[in-house]
C-alpha positions, -999 to +999 in steps of 0.1 A: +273+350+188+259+312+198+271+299+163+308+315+169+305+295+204+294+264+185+322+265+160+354+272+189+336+244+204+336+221+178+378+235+166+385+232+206+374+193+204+391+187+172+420+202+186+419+178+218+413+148+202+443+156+182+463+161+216+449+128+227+461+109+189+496+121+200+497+114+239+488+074+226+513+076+198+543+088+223+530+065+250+531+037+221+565+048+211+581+048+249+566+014+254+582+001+223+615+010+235+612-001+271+601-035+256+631-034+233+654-026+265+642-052+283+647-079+253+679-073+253+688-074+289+672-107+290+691-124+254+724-109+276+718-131+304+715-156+287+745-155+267+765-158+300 
């Protein structure tokens, strides 16, 4: 019973750090696109 235990343990962390890998990669990919936004807000200020 104390291996099973070990092994959900060890599929449950797996599983988590996957979760984590794809939090980052959507934070990553918002941030890209908020920084975009706001490059070109500031090049159409300056065209005026």
């Amino acid at each position: 019973m104390e291996t099973d235990q070990g092994v959900e343990l060890v599929v449950d962390q797996e599983k988590d750090a996957e979760i984590e890998r794809r939090q980052a990669d959507t934070q990553e990919e918002i941030y890209n696109i908020d920084l975009d936004h706001s490059s070109k807000v500031l090049s159409m200020q300056e065209d005026t």
